[in-house]
C-alpha positions as CSV (number, residue, x, y, z in Angstrom):
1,X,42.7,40.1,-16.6
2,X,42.5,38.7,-20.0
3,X,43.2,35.3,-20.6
4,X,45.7,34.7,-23.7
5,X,43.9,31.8,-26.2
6,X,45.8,28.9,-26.6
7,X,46.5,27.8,-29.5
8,X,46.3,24.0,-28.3
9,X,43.1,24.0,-29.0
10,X,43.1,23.7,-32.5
11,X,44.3,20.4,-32.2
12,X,40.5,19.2,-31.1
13,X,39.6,21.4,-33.9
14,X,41.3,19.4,-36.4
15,X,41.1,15.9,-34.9
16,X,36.8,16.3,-35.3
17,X,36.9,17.8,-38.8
18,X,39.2,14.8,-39.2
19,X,36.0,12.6,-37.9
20,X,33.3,14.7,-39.5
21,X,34.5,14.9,-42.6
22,X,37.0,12.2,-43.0
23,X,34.9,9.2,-41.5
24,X,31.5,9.9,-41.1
25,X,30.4,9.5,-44.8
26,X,31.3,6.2,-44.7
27,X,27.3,4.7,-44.2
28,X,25.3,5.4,-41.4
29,X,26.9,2.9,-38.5
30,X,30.3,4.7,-39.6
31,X,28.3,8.1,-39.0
32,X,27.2,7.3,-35.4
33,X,30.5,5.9,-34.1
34,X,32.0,9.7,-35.9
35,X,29.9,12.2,-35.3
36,X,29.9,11.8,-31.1
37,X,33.6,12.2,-31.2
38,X,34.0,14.6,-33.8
39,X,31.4,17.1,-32.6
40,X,33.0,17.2,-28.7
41,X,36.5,17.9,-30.1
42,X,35.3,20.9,-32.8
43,X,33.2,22.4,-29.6
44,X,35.8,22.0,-27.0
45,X,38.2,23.0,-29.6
46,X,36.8,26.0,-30.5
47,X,35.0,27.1,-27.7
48,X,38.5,27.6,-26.2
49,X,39.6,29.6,-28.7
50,X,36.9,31.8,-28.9
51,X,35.6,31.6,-24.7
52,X,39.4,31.6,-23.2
53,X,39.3,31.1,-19.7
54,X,36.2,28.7,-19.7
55,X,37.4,26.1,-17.6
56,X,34.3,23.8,-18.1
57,X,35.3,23.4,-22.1
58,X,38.2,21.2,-21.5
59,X,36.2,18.3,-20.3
60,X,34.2,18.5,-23.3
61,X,37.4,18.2,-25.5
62,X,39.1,15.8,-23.2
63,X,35.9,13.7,-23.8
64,X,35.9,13.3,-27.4
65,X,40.0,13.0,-27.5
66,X,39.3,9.8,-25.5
67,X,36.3,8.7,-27.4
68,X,38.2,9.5,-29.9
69,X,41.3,7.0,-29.2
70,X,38.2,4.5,-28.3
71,X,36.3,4.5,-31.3
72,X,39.4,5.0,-33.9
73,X,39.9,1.1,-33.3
74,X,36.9,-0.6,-35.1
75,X,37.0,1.9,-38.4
76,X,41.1,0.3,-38.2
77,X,39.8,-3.1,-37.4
78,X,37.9,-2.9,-40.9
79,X,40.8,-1.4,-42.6
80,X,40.3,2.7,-42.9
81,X,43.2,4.3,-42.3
82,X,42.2,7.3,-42.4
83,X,41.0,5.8,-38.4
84,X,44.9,5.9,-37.8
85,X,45.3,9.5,-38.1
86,X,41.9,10.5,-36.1
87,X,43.0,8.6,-33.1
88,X,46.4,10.5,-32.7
89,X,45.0,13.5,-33.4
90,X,42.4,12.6,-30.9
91,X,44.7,11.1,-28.3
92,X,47.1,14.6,-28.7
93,X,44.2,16.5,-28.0
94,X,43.5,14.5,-24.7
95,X,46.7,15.8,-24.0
96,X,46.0,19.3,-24.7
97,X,43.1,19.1,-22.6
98,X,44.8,18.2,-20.1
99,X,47.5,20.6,-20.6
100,X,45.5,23.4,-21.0
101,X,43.3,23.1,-18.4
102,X,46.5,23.0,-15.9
103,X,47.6,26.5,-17.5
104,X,44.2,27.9,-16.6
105,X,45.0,26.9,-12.9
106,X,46.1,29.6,-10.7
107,X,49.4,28.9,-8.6
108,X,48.3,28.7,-4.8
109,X,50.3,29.8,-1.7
110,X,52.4,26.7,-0.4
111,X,50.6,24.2,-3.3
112,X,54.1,22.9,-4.7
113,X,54.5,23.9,-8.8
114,X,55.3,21.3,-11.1
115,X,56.8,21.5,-14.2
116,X,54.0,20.6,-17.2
117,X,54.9,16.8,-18.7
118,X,52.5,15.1,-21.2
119,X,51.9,12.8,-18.5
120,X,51.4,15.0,-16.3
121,X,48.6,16.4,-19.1
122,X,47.2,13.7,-19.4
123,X,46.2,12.4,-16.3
124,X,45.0,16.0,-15.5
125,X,42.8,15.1,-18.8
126,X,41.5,12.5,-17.2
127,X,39.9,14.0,-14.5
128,X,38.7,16.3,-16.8
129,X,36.5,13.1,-18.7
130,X,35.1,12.0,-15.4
131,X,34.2,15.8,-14.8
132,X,31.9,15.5,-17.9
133,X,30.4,12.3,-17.0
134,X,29.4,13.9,-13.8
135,X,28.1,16.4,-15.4
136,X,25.9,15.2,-18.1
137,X,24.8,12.6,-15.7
138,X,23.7,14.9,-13.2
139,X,20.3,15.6,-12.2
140,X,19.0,18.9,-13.3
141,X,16.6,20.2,-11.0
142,X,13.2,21.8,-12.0
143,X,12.5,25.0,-11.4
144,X,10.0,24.4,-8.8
145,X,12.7,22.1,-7.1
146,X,15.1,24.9,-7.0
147,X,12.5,27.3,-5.8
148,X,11.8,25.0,-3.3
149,X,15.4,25.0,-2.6
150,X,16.1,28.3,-1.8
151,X,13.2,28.5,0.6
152,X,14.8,25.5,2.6
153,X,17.4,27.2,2.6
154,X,16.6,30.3,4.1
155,X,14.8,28.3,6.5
156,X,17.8,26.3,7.1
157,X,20.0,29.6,7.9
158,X,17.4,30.9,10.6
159,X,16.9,27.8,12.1
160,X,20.7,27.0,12.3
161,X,21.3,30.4,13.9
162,X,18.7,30.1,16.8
163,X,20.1,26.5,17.5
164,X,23.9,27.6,18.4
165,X,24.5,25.5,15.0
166,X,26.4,28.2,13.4
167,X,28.8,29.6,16.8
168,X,29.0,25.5,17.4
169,X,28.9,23.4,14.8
170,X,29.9,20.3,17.2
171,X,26.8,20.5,18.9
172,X,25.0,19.7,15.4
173,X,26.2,16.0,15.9
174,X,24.4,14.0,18.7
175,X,26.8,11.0,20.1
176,X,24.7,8.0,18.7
177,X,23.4,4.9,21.1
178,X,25.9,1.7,20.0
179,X,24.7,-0.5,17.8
180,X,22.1,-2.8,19.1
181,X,22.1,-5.9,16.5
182,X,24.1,-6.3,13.4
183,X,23.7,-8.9,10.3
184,X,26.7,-10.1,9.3
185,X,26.9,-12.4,6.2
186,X,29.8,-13.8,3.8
187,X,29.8,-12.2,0.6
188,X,32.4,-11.4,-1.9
189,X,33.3,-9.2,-5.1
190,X,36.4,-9.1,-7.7
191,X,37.5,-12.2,-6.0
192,X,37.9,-10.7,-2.6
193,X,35.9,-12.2,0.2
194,X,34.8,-10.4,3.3
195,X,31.7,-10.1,5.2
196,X,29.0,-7.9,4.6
197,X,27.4,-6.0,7.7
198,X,24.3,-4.3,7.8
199,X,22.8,-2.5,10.6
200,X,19.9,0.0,11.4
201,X,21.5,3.6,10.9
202,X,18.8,5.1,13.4
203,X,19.3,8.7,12.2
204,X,16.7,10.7,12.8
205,X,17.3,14.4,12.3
206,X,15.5,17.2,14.2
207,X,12.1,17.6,12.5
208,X,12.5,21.2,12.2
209,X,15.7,20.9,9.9
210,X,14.1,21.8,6.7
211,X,14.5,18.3,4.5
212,X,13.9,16.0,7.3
213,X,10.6,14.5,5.9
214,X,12.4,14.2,2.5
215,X,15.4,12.5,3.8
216,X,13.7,10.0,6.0
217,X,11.5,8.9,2.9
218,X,14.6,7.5,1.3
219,X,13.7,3.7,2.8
220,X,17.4,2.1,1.6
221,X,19.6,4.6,3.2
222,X,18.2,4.0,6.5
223,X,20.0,0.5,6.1
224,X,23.7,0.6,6.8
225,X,26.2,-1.1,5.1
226,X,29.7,-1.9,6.1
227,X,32.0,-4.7,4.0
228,X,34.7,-6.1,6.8
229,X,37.9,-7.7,6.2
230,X,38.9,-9.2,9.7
231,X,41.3,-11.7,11.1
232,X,39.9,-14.7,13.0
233,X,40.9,-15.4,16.6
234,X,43.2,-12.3,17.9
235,X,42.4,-8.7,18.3
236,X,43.7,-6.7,15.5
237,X,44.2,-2.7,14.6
238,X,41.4,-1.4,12.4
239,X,41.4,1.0,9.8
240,X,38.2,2.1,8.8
241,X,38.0,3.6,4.6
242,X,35.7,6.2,3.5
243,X,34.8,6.1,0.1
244,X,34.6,8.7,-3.0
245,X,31.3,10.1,-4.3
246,X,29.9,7.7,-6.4
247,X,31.4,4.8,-5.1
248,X,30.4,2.5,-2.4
249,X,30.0,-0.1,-4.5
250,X,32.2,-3.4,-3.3
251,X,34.5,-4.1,-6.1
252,X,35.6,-0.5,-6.5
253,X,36.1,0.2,-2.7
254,X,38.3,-3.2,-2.5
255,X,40.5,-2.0,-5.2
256,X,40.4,1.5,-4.4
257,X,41.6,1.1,-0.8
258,X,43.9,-1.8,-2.0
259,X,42.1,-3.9,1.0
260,X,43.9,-7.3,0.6
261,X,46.9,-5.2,1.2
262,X,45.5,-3.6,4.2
263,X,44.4,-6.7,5.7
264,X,47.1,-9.2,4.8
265,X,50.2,-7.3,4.5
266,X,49.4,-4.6,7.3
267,X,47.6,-6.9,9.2
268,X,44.9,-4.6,10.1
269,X,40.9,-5.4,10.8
270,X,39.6,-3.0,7.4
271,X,36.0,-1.8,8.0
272,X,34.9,-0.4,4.0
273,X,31.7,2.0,5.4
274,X,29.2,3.0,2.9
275,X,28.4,6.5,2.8
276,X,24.7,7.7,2.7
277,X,22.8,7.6,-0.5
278,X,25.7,5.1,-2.0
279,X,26.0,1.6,-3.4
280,X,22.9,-0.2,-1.7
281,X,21.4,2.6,-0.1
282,X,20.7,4.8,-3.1
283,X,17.2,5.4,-4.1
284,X,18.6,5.5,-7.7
285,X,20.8,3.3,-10.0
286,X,23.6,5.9,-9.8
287,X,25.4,5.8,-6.5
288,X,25.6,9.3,-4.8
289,X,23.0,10.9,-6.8
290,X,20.8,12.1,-4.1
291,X,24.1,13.3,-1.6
292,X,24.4,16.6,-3.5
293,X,20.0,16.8,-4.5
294,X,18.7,20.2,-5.5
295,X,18.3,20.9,-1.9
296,X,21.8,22.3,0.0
297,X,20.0,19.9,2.9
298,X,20.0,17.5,1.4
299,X,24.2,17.2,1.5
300,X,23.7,18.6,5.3
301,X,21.4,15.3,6.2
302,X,24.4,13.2,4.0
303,X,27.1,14.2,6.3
304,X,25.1,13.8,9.5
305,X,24.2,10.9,8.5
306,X,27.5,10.2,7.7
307,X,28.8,11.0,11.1
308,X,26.3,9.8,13.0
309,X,26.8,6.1,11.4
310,X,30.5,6.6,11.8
311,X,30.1,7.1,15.4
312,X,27.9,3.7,15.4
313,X,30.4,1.6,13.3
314,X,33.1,3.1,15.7
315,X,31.6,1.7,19.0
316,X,31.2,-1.8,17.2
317,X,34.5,-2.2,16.3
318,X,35.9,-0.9,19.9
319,X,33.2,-3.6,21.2
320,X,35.4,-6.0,19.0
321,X,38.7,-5.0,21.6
322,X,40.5,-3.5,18.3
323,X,43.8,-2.5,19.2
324,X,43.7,0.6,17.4
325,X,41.2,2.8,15.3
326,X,42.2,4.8,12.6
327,X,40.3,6.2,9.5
328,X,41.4,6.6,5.8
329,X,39.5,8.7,3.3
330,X,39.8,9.4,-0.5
331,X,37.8,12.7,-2.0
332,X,34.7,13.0,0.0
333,X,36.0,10.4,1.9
334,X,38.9,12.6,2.8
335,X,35.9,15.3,3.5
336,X,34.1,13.0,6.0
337,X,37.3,12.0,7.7
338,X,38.4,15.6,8.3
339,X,35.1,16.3,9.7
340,X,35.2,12.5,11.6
341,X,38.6,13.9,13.3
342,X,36.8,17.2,14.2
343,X,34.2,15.1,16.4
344,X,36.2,11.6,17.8
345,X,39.3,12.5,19.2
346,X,40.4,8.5,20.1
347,X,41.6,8.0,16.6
348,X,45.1,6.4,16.2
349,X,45.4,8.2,12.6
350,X,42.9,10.4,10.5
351,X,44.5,10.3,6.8
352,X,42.5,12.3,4.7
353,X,43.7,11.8,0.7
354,X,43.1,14.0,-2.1
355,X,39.8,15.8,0.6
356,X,37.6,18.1,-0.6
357,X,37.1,21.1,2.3
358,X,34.4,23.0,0.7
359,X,31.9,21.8,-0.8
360,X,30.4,25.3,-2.3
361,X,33.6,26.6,-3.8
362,X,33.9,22.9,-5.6
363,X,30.0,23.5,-7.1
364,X,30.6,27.5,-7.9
365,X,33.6,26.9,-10.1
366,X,31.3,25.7,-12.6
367,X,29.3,28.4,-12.2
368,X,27.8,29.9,-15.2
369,X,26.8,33.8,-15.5
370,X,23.3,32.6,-16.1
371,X,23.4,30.3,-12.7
372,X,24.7,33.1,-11.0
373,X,21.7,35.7,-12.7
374,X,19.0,32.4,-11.6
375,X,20.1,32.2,-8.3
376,X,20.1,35.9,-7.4
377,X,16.2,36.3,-8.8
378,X,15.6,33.0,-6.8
379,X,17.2,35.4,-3.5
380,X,19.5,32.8,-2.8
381,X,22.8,34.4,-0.7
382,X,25.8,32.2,-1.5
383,X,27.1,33.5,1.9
384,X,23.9,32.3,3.8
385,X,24.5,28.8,2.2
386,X,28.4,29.1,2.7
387,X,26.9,29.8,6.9
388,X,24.4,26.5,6.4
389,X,26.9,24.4,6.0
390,X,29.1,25.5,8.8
391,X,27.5,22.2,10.8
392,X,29.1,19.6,8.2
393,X,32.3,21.7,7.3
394,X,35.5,20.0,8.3
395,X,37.2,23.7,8.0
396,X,34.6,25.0,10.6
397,X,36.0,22.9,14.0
398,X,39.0,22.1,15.6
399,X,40.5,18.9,15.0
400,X,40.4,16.5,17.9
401,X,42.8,14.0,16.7
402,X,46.8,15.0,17.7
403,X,48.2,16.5,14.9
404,X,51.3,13.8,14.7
405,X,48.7,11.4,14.2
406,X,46.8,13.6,10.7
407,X,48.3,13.1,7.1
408,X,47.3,14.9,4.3
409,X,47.8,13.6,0.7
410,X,47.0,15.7,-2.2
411,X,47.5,16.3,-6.2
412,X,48.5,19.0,-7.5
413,X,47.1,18.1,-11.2
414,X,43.6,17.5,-9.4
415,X,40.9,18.8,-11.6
416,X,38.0,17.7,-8.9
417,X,39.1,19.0,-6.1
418,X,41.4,21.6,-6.5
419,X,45.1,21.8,-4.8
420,X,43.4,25.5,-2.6
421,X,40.8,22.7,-1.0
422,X,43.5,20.5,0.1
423,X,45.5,23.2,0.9
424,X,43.1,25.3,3.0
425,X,42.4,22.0,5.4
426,X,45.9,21.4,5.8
427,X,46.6,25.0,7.3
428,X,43.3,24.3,8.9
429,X,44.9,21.2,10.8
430,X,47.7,23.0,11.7
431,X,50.0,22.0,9.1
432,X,50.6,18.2,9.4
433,X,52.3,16.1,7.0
434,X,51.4,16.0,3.7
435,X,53.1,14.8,0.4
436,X,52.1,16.4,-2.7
437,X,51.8,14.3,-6.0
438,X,52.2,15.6,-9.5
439,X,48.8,13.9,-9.9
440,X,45.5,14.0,-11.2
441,X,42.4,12.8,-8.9
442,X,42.0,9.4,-10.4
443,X,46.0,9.3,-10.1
444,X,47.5,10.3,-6.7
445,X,47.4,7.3,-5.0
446,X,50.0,5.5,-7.6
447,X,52.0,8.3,-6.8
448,X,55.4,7.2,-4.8
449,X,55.7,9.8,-2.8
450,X,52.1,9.7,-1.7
451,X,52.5,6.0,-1.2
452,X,55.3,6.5,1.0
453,X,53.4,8.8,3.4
454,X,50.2,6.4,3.6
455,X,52.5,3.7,4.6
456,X,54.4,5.6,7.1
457,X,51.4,6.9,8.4
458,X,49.8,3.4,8.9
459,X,52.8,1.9,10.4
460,X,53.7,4.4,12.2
461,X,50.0,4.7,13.7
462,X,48.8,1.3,13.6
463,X,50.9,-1.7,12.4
464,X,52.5,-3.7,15.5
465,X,55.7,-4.8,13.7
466,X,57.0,-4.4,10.1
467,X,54.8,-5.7,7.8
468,X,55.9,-6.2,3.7
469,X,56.7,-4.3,1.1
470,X,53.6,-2.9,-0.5
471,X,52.6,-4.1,-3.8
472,X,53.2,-2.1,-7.3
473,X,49.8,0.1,-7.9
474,X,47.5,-0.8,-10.4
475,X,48.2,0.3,-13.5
């Protein structure tokens, strides 16, 4: 089916002549703070005309409309008005971004509809910024590295088979011993004190997994790191939160999982894990980058890993006499709980927010015909990779946690992971609650009716007595 153009986009058309031509002759400083804006909005504008359908083209144009809003401010700080004009246009063609990037979204089975606001446009733009980030900040793989790749992989799917990985994905996960030692010192970040554990993960995958020897080089991740929030002197409920990709980095988790709320309002014991190949245990300066390598295995290893350290940080706390366990998730965080809930059935709650289910859908999306054309010369069956990672797929095994006790929070505006993700584990779980948000990624949370579900779920699952009201969200 053909998909109509939209004339929206010539609002990013306009809004980077308006910087190109309008505000880029104006010396050469003038010219660099123009031409970055101005170039993003005529591609994304234009490319949508002309490629319809391209869903990768609005986070180019949401880019440069926010640049755009950015940068206008110095040029009206030394008095060009012309500045005036290319911020609105560039902030209304955030909006369009946004906007059209929601029309290109299918409707799903049992995803609520919600009707298209500007506010609703522009958080969806939002997401589509922080899609472009992630993009151009990626690693690109040689093409030895993706040859090298696609053999794991193959290796991977043979292996897999012969194991019972595949028919039992379970039986991928080995119960870890409880943790010998830990070091626990005081530490804090955006004025929020806690304690900072580390422990030894231990993992040590079978040697035959294809990736082992790579994994195991990475000397940081074999550290674990957990930031603590704990009450002195009585035992406590815990709530263990799983970070986002890319986080894991204290200040952002704190805020993120509104901690101080967790831990003074609720009253809980909050355990803030950090996932594999993030904050301190990434070999690299951006957190997650090696989660999702060139190498499928290498996001197999990350969510063993994952689990395995889970299991460890579990059995520590329940050494601690915590009243109660549950766990608390946000994006891949929401991933890892899932799959979490799959393998430790003594959870009070598993509340999985905004999850993604599947990892490969979320990377084919953005799929290009040419990255379709390399990866069939390169034999690479998306079906055998769909089957590899079966092991670390929270849509692949039963969850063990009651279903009263799993909540579901999602966005319908998510641009990251699509509503069909959170969708697809919530039939998966057997239809537990859920609140839906008209909501972008970044967004959801702040969302009332998904606040109102995160608290019931917590109070209902963990809190002893009524605790106070929560706090406004961040703005």
């Amino acid at each position: 089916m053909n998909t109509p153009r939209h004339p929206a986009a010539w609002i990013a058309v306009v809004a980077g002549l308006v910087w190109l031509v309008g505000l880029a002759d104006r010396g050469w400083i003038a010219f660099l703070l123009a031409v970055l804006p101005g170039a993003l909005l005529v591609t994304g504008g234009v490319g949508t005309y002309l490629l319809p359908g391209d869903i990768r083209l609005q986070t180019v144009a949401a880019t440069g409309g926010l640049l755009g809003v950015a940068l206008s401010l110095p040029f009206l700080l030394g008095g060009v008005w012309m500045a005036l004009w290319a911020g609105v246009l560039s902030a209304a063609s955030f909006v369009a971004a946004g906007w059209i990037a929601l029309s290109l979204e299918p409707d799903y089975d049992e995803v609520p509809v919600h009707p298209p606001t500007l506010r609703y446009a522009a958080r969806a733009a939002g997401d589509e910024a922080l899609l472009f980030t992630m993009f151009t900040n990626a690693k690109r793989a040689s093409r030895d590295e993706q040859r090298s790749a696609a053999a794991e992989l193959t290796a991977a799917h043979a292996l897999f088979e012969s194991r019972g990985w595949l028919a039992d994905p379970a039986a991928f996960h080995p119960i870890p011993q409880a943790v010998a030692s830990v070091e626990i010192r005081p530490s804090s970040a955006g004025g929020v004190a806690y304690e900072h554990m580390r422990f030894d993960s231990g993992y040590a995958p079978d040697p035959a997994i294809p990736g082992t020897q790579r994994w195991l080089a990475f000397e940081k991740n074999r550290t674990a790191h957990v930031r603590v929030l704990r009450h002195a002197g009585e035992a406590r409920p815990w709530i263990i939160c799983v970070h986002g990709y890319g986080m894991g980095t204290g200040w952002i988790d704190l805020r993120a999982f509104e901690a101080q709320w967790l831990h003074h309002h609720l009253r809980l014991n909050v355990a803030l894990p950090v996932l594999p190949m993030h904050g301190p245990r990434s070999p690299r300066r951006r957190s997650g980058a090696e989660f999702f390598g060139a190498s499928l295995l290498n996001c197999v290893h990350a969510e063993a890993q994952a689990m395995w350290d889970l299991r460890r940080l579990l059995s520590w706390i329940r050494a601690q006499h915590a009243v109660r366990v549950g766990v608390y998730g946000i994006s891949l965080g929401g991933y890892t709980t899932a799959l979490f809930a799959s393998l430790e059935a003594d959870l009070a709650c598993a509340i999985a927010a905004v999850p993604a289910a599947d990892f490969l859908r979320g990377t084919t999306r953005f799929m290009t015909g040419l990255d379709a054309l390399w990866l069939q010369r390169l034999g690479v069956d998306l079906e055998v990779a769909r089957r590899v990672l079966r092991p670390i797929s929270p849509l692949a095994v039963p969850p063990k946690v009651a279903k009263e006790r799993r909540y579901i929070l999602g966005a319908t505006g998510d641009r990251l992971v699509t509503p069909d993700q959170v969708r697809d584990l919530w039939v998966h779980w057997d239809r537990p609650r859920i609140a839906w948000g008209a909501a972008s990624h970044l967004t959801a949370l702040r969302e009332p009716e998904i606040q109102s579900l995160l608290r019931d779920a917590l109070q209902t699952s963990l809190v002893d007595s009524p605790a106070e009201e929560r706090p406004a969200a961040h703005a």
